[in-house]
C-alpha positions in Angstrom: 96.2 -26.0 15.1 92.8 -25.4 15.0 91.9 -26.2 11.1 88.7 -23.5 11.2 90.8 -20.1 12.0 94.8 -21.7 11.7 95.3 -20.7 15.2 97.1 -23.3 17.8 94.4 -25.1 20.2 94.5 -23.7 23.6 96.9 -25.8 26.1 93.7 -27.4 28.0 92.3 -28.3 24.6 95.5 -30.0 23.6 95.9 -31.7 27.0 92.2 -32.7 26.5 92.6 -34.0 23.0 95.8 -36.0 24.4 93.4 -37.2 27.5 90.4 -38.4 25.2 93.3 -40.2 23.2 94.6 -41.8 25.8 91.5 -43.1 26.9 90.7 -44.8 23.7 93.9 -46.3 23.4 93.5 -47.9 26.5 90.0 -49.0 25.8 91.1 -50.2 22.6 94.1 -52.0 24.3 91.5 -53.6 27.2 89.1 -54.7 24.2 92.3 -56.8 22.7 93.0 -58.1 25.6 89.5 -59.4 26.5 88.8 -60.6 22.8 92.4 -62.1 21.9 93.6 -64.9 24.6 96.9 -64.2 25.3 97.5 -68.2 25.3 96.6 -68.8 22.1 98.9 -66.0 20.5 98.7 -62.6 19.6 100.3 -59.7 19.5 101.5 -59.9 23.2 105.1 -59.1 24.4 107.4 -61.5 25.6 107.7 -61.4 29.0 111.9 -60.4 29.6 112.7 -62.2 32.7 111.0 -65.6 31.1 112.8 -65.3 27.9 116.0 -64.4 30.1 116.1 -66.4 33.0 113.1 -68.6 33.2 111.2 -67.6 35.8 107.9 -65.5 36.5 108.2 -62.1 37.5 105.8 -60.6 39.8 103.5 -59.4 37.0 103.8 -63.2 35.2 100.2 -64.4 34.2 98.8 -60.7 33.9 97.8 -60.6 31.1 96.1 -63.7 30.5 94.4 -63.2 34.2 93.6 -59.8 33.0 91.8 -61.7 29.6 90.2 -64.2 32.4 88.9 -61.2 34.4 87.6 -59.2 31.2 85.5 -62.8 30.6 83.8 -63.5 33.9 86.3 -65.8 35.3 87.7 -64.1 38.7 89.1 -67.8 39.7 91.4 -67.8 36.6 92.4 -64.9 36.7 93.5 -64.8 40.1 94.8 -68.5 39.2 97.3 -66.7 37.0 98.5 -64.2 39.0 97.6 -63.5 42.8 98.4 -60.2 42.8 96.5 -59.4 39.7 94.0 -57.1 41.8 96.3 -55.0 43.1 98.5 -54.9 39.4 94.9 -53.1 38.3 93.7 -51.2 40.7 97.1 -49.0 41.0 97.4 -48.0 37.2 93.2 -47.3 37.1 93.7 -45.5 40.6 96.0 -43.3 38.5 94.1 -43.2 35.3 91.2 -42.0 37.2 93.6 -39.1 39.0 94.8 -37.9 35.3 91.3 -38.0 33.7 89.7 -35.4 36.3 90.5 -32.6 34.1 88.0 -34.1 31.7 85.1 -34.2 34.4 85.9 -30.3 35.3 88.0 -31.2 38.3 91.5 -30.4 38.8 94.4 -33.2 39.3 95.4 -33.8 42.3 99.4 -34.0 42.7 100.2 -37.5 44.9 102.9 -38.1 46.6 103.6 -41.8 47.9 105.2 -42.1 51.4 108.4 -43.7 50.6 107.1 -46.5 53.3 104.7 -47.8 50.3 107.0 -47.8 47.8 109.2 -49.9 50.4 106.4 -52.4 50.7 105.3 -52.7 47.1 108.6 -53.7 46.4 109.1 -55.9 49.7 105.9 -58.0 48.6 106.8 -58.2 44.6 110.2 -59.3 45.6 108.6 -61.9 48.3 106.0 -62.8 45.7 108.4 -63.3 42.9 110.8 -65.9 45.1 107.9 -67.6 46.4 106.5 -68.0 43.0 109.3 -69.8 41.8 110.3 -71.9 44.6 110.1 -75.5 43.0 107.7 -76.4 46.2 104.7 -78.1 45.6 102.5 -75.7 47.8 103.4 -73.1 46.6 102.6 -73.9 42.7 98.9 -72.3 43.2 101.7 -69.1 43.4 102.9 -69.4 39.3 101.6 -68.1 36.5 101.0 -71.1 34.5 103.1 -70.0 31.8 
């Protein structure tokens, strides 16, 4: 509702409200990260599959790389998790798509060929086996955790 006149916001000024929103929460969420180690505590999640089982899953060592990145240190973060680039890049790829509308531009719809899908799940599958394979050169492969 718009508190001046009691009338409800137009639906591209609520979707714009919701976008600025979002924004800020995940600014406010990166800030955390990059000020709050995720090794020395926190208010970080558990990650389920090494409470469960034991064993890193393929985004293991994200966070903490993504708190390495956020500090200057490109070698620790990729020391955490390999595939920590592309674990970024996808979400902001999106998060750039979904904040056009703020710029004046429309959203594009994207569709995925299922082919990518395939892979992306091909290479977290291959990443998360080799990850945990108890072979010693493959260890530069685990999160650390």
């Amino acid at each position: 509702m718009d508190p001046a006149i009691g009338a409800p916001l137009p639906r591209s000024g609520r979707l714009r409200s919701v976008r600025i929103a979002g924004l800020a929460g995940l600014a406010a969420a990166t800030a955390y990260v990059g000020l709050v180690d995720p090794s020395d505590g926190g208010a970080y999640p558990v990650c389920p599959s090494q409470a469960l089982f034991g064993i890193d899953c393929p985004a293991c060592g994200g966070l903490r790389g993504t708190h390495a990145l956020l500090n200057g240190n490109v070698v620790g973060a990729l020391d955490h998790n390999l595939l920590l680039p592309l674990l970024l890049a996808l979400p902001a790829a999106a998060l750039a798509l979904w904040l056009l509308p703020l710029a004046g531009r429309p959203s594009p719809r994207v569709r995925l060929p299922r082919w990518s899908l395939v892979a992306a799940g091909a290479v977290a599958a291959v990443f998360t086996v080799l990850r945990n394979l108890p072979v010693a050169a493959l260890e530069f492969l685990a999160s650390g955790a």
